[in-house]
C-alpha positions as CSV (number, residue, x, y, z in Angstrom):
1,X,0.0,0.0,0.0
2,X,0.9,3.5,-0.3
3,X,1.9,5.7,2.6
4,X,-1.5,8.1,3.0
5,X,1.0,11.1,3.5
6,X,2.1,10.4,-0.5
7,X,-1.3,10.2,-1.5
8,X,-2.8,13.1,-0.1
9,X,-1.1,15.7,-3.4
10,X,-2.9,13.4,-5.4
11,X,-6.1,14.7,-4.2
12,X,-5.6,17.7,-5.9
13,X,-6.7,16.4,-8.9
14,X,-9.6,14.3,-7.4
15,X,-11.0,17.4,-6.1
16,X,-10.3,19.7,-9.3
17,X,-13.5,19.5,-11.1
18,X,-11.9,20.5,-14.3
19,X,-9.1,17.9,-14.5
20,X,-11.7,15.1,-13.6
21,X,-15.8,15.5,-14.0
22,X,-15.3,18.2,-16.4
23,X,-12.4,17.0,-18.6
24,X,-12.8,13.3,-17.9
25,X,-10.5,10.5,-17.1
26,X,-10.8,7.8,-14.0
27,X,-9.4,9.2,-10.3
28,X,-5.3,8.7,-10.2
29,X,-5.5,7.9,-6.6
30,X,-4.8,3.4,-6.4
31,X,-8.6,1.7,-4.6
32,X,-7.0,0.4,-1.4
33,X,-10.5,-2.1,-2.1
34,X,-8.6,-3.7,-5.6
35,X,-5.9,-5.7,-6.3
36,X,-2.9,-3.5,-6.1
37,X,0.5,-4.5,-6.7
38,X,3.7,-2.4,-5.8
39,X,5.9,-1.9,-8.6
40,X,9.3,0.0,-7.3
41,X,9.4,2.1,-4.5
42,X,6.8,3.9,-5.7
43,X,5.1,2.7,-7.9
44,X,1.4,0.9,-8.0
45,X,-0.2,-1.6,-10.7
46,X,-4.3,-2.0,-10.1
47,X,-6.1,-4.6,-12.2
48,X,-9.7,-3.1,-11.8
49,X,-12.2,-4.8,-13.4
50,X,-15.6,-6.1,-13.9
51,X,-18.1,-8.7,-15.2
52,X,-21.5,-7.2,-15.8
53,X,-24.8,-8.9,-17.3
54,X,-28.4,-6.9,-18.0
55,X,-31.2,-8.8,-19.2
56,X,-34.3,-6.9,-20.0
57,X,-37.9,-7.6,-21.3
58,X,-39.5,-4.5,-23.5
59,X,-43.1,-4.0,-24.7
60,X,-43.2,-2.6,-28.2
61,X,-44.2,0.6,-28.8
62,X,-46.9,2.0,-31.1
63,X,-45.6,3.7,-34.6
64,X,-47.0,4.4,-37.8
65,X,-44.3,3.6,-41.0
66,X,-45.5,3.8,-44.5
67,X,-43.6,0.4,-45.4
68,X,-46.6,-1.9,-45.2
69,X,-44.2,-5.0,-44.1
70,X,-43.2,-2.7,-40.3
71,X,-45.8,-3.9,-38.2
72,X,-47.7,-1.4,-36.2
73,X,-46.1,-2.4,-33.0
74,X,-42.9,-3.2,-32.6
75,X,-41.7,-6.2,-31.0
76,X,-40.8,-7.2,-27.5
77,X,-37.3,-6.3,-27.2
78,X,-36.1,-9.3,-25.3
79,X,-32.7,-8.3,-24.7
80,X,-29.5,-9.7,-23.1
81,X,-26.0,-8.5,-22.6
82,X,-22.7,-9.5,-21.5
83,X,-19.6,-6.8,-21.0
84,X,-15.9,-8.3,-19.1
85,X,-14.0,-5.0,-18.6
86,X,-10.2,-4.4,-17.9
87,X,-8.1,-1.1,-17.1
88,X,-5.0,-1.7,-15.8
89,X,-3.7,1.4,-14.0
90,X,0.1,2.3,-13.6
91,X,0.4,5.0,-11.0
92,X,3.8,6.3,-9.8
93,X,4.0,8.6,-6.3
94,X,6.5,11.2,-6.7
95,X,8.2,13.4,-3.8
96,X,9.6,16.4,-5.5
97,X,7.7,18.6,-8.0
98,X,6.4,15.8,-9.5
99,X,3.6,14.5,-7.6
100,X,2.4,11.7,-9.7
101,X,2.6,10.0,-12.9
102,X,0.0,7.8,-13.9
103,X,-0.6,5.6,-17.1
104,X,-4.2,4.0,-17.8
105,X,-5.5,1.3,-20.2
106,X,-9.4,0.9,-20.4
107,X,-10.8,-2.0,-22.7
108,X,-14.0,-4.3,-23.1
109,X,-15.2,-7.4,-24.1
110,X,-19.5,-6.8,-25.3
111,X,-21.4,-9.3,-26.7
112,X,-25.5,-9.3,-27.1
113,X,-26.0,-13.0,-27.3
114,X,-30.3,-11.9,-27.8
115,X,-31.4,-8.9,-29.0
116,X,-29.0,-8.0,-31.8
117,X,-30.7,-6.9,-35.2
118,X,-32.4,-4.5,-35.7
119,X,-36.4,-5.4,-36.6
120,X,-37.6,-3.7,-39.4
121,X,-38.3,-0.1,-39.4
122,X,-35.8,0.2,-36.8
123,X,-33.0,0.3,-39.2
124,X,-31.2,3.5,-38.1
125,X,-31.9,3.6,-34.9
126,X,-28.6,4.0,-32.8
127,X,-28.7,1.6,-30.1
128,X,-29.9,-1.1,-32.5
129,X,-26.5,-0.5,-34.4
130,X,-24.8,0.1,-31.3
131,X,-25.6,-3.3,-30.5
132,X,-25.1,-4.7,-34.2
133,X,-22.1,-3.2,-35.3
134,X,-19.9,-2.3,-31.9
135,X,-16.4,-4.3,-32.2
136,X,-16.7,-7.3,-29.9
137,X,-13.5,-6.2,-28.5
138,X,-12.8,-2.1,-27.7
139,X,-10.6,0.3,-26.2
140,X,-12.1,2.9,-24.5
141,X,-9.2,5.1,-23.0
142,X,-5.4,4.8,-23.2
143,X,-3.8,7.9,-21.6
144,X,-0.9,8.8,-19.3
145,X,-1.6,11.6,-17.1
146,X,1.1,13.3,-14.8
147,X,0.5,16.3,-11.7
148,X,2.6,18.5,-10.1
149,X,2.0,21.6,-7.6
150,X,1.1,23.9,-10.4
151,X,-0.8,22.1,-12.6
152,X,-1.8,18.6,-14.8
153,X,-1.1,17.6,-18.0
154,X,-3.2,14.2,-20.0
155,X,-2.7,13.0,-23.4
156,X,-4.6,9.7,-24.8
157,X,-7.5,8.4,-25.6
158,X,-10.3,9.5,-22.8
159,X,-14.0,9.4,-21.8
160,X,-15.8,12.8,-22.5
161,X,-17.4,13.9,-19.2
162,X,-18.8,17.1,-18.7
163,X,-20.4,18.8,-15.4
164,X,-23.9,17.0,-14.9
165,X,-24.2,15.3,-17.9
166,X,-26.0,17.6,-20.2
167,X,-23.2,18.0,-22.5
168,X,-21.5,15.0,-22.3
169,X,-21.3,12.1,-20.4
170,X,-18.8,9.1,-19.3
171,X,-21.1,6.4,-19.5
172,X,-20.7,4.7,-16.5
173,X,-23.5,3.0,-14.8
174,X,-25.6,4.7,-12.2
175,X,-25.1,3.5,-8.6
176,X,-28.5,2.6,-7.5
177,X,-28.0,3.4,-3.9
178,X,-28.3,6.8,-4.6
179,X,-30.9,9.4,-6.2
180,X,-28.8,12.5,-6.8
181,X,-28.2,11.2,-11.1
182,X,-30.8,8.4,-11.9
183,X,-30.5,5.2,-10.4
184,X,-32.5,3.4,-12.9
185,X,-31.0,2.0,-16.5
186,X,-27.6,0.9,-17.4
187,X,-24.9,2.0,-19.9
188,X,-24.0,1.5,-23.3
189,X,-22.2,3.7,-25.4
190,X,-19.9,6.9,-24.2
191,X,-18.2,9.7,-26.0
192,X,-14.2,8.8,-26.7
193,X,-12.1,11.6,-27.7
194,X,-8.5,11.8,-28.5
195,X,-7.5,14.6,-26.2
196,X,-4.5,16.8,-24.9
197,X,-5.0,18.8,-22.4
198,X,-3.3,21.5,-19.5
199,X,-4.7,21.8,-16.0
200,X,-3.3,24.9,-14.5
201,X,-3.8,25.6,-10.5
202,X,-2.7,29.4,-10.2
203,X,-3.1,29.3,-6.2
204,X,-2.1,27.4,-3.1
205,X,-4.4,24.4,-1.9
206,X,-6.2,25.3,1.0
207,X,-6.6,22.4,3.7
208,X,-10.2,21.8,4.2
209,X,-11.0,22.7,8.5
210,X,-10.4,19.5,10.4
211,X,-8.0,18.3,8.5
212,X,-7.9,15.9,4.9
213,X,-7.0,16.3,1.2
214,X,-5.9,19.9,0.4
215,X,-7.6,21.2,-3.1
216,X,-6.8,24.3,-5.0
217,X,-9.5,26.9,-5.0
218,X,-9.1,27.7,-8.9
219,X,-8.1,25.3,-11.8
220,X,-8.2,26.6,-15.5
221,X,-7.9,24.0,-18.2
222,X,-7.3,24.2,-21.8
223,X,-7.9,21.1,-24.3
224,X,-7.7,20.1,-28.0
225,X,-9.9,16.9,-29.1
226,X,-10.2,14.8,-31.9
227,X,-13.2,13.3,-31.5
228,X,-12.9,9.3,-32.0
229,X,-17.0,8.5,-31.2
230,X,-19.7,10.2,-29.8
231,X,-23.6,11.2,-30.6
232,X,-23.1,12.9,-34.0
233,X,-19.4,11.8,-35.3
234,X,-17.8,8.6,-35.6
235,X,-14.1,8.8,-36.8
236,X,-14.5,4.7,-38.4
237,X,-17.1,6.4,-40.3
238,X,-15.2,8.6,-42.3
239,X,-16.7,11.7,-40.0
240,X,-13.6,14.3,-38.7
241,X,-15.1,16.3,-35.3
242,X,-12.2,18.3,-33.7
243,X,-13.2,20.5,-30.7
244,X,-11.0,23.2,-28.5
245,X,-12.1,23.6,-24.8
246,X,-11.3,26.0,-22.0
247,X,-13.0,26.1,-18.5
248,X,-12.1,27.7,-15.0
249,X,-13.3,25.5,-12.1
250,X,-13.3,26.1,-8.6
251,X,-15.0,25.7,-5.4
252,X,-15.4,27.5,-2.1
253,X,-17.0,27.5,1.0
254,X,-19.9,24.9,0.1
255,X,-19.6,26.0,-3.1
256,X,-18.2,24.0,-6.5
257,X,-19.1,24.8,-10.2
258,X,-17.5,26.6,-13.3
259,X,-18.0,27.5,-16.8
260,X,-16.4,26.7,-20.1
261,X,-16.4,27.0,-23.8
262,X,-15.5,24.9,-26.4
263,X,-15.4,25.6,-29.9
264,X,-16.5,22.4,-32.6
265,X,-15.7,22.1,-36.6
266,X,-17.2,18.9,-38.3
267,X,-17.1,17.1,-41.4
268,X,-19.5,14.2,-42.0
269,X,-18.5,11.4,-44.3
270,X,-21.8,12.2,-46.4
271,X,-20.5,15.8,-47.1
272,X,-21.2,19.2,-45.2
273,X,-19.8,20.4,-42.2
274,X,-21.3,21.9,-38.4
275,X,-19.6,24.7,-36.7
276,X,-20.6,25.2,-33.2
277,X,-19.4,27.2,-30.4
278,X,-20.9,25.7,-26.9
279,X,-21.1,27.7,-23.3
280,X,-21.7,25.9,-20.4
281,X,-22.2,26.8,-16.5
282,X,-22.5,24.3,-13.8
283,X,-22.1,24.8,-10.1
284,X,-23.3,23.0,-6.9
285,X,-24.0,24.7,-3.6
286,X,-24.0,22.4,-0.1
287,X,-26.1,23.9,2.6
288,X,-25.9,20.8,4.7
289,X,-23.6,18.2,4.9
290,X,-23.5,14.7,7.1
291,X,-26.0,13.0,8.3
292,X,-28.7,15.5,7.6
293,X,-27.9,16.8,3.5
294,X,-29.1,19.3,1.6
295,X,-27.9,20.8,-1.5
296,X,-28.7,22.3,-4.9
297,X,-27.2,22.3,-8.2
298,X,-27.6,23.5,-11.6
299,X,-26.1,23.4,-15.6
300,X,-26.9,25.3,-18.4
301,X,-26.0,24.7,-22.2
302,X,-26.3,26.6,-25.0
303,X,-24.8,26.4,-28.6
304,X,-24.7,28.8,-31.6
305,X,-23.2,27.8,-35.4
306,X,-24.8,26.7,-38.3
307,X,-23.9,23.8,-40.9
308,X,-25.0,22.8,-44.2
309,X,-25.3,19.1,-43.3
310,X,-28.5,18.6,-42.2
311,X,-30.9,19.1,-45.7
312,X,-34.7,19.6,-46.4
313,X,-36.9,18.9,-49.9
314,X,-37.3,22.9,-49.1
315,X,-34.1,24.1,-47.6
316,X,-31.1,22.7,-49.5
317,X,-28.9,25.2,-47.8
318,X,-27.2,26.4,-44.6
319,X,-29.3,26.6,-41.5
320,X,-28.0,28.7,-38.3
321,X,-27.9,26.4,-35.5
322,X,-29.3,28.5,-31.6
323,X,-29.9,25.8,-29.1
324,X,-30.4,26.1,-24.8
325,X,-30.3,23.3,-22.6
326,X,-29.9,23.0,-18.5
327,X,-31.4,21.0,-15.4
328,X,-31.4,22.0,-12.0
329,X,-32.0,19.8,-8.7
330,X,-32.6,20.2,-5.5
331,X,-31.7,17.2,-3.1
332,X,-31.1,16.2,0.5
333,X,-31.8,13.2,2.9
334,X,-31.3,12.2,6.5
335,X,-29.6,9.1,7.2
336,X,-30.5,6.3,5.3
337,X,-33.1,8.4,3.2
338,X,-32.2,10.7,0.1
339,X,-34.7,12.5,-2.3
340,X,-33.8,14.6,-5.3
341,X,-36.1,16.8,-7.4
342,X,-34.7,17.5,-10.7
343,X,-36.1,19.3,-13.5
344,X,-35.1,19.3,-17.3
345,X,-35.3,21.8,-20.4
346,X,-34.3,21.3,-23.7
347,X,-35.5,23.6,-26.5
348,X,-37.1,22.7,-29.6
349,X,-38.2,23.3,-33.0
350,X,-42.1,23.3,-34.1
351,X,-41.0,24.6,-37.6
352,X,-38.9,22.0,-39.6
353,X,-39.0,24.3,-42.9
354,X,-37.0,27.7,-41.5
355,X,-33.9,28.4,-41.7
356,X,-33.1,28.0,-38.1
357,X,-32.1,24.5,-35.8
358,X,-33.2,25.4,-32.3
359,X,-33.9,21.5,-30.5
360,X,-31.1,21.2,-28.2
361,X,-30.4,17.4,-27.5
362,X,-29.1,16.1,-24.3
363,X,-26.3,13.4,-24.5
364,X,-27.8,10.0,-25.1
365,X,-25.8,8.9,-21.4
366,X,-27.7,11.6,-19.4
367,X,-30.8,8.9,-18.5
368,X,-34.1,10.5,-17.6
369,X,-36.4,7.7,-16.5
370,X,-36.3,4.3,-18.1
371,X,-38.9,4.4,-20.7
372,X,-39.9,7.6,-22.2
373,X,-37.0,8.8,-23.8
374,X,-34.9,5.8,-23.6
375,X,-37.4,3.5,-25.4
376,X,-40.4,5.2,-26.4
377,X,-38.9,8.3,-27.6
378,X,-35.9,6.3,-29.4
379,X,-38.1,3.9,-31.1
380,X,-40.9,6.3,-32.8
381,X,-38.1,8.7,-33.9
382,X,-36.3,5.4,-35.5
383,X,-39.1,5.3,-37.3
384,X,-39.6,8.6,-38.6
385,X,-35.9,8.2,-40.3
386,X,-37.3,5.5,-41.5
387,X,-40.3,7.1,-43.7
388,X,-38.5,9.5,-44.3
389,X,-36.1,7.3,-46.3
390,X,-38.9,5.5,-47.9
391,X,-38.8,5.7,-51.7
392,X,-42.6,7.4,-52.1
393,X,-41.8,10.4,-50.3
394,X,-38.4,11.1,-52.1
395,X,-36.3,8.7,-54.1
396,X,-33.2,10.3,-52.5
397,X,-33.6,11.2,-48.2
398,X,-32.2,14.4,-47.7
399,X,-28.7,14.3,-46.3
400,X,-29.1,14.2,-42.3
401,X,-32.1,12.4,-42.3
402,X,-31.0,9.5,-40.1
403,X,-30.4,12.2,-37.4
404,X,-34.0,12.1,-36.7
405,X,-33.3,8.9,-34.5
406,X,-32.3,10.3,-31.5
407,X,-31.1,7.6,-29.5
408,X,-32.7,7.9,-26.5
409,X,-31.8,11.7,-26.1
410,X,-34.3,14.1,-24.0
411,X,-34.8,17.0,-27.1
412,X,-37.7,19.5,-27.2
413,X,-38.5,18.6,-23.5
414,X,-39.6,20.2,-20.0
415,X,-39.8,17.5,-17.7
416,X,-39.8,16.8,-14.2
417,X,-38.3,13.9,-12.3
418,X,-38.7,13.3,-8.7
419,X,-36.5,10.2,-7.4
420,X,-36.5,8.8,-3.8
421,X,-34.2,6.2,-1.9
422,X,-34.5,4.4,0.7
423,X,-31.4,1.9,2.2
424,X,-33.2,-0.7,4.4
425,X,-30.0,-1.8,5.5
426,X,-26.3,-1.3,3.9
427,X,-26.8,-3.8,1.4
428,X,-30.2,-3.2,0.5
429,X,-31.7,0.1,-1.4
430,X,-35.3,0.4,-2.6
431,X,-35.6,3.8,-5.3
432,X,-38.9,4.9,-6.9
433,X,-38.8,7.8,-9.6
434,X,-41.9,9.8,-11.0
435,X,-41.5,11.3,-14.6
436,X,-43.6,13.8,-16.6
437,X,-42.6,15.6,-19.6
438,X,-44.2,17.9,-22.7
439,X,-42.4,19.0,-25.2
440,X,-41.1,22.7,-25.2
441,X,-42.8,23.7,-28.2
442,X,-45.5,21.7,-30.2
443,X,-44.4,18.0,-31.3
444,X,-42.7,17.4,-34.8
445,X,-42.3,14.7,-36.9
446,X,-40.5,15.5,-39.6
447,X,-42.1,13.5,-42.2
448,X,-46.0,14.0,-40.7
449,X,-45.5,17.2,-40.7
450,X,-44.4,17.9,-44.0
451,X,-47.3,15.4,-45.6
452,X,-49.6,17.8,-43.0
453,X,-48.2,21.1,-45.1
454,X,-46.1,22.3,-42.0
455,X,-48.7,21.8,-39.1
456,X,-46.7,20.4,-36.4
457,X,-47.9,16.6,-36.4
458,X,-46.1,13.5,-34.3
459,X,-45.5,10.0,-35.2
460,X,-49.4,8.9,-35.3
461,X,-51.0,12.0,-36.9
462,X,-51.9,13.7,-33.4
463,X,-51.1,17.6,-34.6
464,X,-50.6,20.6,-32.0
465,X,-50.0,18.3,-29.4
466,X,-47.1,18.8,-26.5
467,X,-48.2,16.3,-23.5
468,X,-45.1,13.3,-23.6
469,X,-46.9,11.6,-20.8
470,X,-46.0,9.9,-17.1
471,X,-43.9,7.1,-15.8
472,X,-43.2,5.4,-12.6
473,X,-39.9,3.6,-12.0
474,X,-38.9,1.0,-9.2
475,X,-35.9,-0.8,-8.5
476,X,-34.7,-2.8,-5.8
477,X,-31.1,-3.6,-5.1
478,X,-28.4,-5.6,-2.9
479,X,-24.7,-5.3,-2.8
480,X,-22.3,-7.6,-0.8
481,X,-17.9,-7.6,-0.5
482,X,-17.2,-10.8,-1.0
483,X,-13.1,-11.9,-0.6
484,X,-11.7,-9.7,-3.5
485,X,-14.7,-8.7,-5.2
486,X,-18.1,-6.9,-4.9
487,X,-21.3,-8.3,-5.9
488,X,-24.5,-6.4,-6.8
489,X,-27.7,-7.5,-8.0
490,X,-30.4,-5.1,-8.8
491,X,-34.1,-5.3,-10.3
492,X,-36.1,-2.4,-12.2
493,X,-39.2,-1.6,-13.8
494,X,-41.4,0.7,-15.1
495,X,-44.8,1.5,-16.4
496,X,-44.9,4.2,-19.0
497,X,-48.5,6.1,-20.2
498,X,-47.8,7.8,-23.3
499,X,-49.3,11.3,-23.4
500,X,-51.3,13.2,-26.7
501,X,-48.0,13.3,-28.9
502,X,-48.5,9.8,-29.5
503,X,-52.0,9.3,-30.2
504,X,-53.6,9.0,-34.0
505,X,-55.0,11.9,-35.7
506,X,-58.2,10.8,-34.9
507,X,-57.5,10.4,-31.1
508,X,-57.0,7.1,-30.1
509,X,-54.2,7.0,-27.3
510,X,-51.1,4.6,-27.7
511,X,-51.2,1.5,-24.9
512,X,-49.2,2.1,-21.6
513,X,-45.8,0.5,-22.2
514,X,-44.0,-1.8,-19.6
515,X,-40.2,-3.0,-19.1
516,X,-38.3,-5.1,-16.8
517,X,-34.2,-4.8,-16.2
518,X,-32.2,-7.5,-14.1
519,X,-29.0,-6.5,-13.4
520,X,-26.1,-8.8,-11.9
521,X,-22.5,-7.2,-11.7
522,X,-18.9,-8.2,-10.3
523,X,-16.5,-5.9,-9.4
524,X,-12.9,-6.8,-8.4
């Protein structure tokens, strides 16, 4: 083990917000709870890993596609999936200037043994290739990483992992013994970016009262990407995304948050390109802390460019690209009992023919409930690339239309998402969640709306219509050490009640939509 005394430096960038949540990258600091194994005098080698399988059952969800052969419904999604992941970590304890190197190796073994092709109408819808077409075998970081007094500096291949998730995400999965980010789901993809990056402190860590890790009040960081994968660009794919990000981070007397910028250019493999610059502002404030917590926090994201990629039968040419974004949450507890509020926006567009691109899109890894957006949403927007590919409406889709698909992303959205826990006893936690959502301005589907002459119309023929509907989550779980590992199991589900967006021009509501997740993870 390592002395504490030589690990508390490294804290400084565990505590930083900008060389870790906001910039990305696993802690440098060796789990005293894994395998470590001294390599030199100072020098530590962890073999963290872990062996995770989700099965889940899905109803199918109500859509109307103009190929007569796409059923009406689509199917169950019986679904199961296996993931065995390794990331050696290297971490070397300095005692001069040089307070720690550290060298990381992140790779994965997936495999969806059932539920791996895509039904039909569901042909561009992300997760279904995601699960279809992701490598069997994949790195997901490979980065060294070294700190002194005065600042950090990383190079590799990373996670993206912004503030609270709006932006981006690191697509780990959630901890469902807590409520503060949503217990319920599990994850798949993440954003993987190619980055360099400088993390500067300018003043002297301050040692918290009492005693414990010192962390510097200020950090300002300064990174170039090339983006290898995320929501809009894949690099294997021919597309080129390269972004340049600055951000000052801090925190002080129950107080942490920070903004940054980040300028994006784009090139798709189909031709056109997206220019982009991003703002963001996140902070957290603590009123209580301990056994009786109480805190609130808040993000807001907005964008401004404009690209020529995305193409309509009207508008051929470039569209200007102003989009907001943000949550905020208040949460607290007492003892074994935490409860969050959180409540969403994300802007949207009820006029598909303008000139103008105003839905803001969350990242696909920021989960909101488990069945609204992360099925019900994914699924009828699938199918709206779909039509709009389909041969009677235009022989050739306009470039971007597989964009449609969403993913799973909350877009065009005001929702709120009360979430409670409760831990029985320390292995046991039982969470309930509540969603509602409408849309921010009147529903669109793109290719209803334009057989509708422009009057905002959704996947079924409903027009003017903004209520998304309700859903109630539950999930119980239980976690147990075991000699050298952890073992959790964990059980959700959830009843969704689609709202007026869904239903048929001439009224008739879509069925309420049920789902059931089993979880069983080892950790080691």
């Amino acid at each position: 083990m390592i002395p504490t005394r030589s690990m508390l430096p490294l804290a400084l960038l565990l505590a930083t917000p900008a060389a870790h949540a906001q910039l990305g990258g696993d802690p440098l600091l060796p789990d005293p709870a894994r395998l470590n194994l001294p390599l030199g005098r100072n020098g530590t080698l962890e073999l963290p890993g872990d062996l995770r399988l989700v099965g889940a059952s899905i109803d199918g969800v109500e859509v109307r596609a103009e190929d007569a052969t796409v059923e009406s419904r689509t199917p169950t999604d019986t679904l199961l999936s296996v993931r065995l992941r390794v990331r050696p970590q290297y971490s070397w304890i300095g005692a001069g200037p040089i307070y720690g190197v550290e060298v990381l190796a992140d790779g994965e073994l997936t495999a969806y043994p059932v539920g791996g092709d895509a039904p039909d109408g569901l042909d561009y819808d992300p997760v279904w290739r995601f699960r279809a077409d992701t490598p069997l075998v994949r790195l997901n970081q490979a980065y060294a990483r070294i700190l002194t007094r005065y600042g950090a500096a990383q190079v590799g291949l990373t996670r993206s992992d912004f503030g609270l998730g709006t932006l981006a995400g690191g697509g780990e999965d959630p901890d469902p013994f807590q409520v503060r980010q949503s217990p319920f789901g599990y994850a798949t993809s993440f954003d993987r970016v190619a980055r360099a990056m400088l993390v500067g402190f300018p003043f002297a860590p301050r040692t918290p009262p009492g005693g414990g890790a010192a962390a510097p009040p200020l950090a300002i960081a300064v990174a170039a990407d090339a983006v290898v994968e995320d929501d809009t660009a894949t690099w294997a794919d021919g597309d080129r995304a390269y972004q340049l990000i600055a951000g000052v981070f801090g925190g002080v007397a129950g107080f942490t948050g920070g903004l940054g910028g980040i300028v994006r250019q784009q090139s798709y493999d189909e031709g056109g390109e997206t220019e982009v610059a991003i703002g963001l502002v996140t902070g957290r404030y603590d009123l209580l802390r301990g056994d009786r917590r109480l805190y609130v926090e808040a993000e807001v994201t907005g964008y401004t460019g404009s690209t020529d990629f995305v193409r309509s039968a009207l508008r051929p040419g470039d569209f200007d690209i102003v989009a907001v974004g943000g949550l905020a949450r208040v949460g607290g507890g007492h003892g074994p009992f935490d409860a969050v509020l959180e409540a969403g926006l994300a802007s949207g567009d009820d006029n598909p023919v303008d000139d103008e691109v105003r839905t803001f899109t969350f990242d696909r890894n920021h989960r909101v409930g488990l069945l609204m957006f992360g099925e019900y949403s994914r699924l009828t927007s699938a199918v709206a690339s779909y039509n709009l590919a389909d041969e009677s409406f235009r022989e050739f889709p306009s470039r971007g239309f597989d964009q449609i698909a969403n993913g799973g992303s909350v877009q065009n959205a005001l929702y709120l998402n009360p979430r409670v826990v409760a831990r029985i006893e320390p292995s046991f936690a039982l969470t309930l969640g509540y969603l509602y959502a409408r849309s921010e301005e009147r529903f669109v589907d793109p290719y209803r709306t334009a057989l509708a002459g422009g009057v905002p119309t959704g996947h079924r023929g409903a027009s003017e219509a903004r209520e998304l509907g309700h859903e109630v989550d539950l999930g119980l779980a239980w976690r147990t050490r075991l000699p050298g590992v952890q073992l959790t199991l964990r059980g959700q589900g959830a009843v969704f009640v689609p709202g007026e967006v869904f239903d048929t021009a001439d009224g008739d509501e879509a069925p309420t939509v049920m789902g059931y997740w089993l979880h069983a993870e080892v950790q080691w």
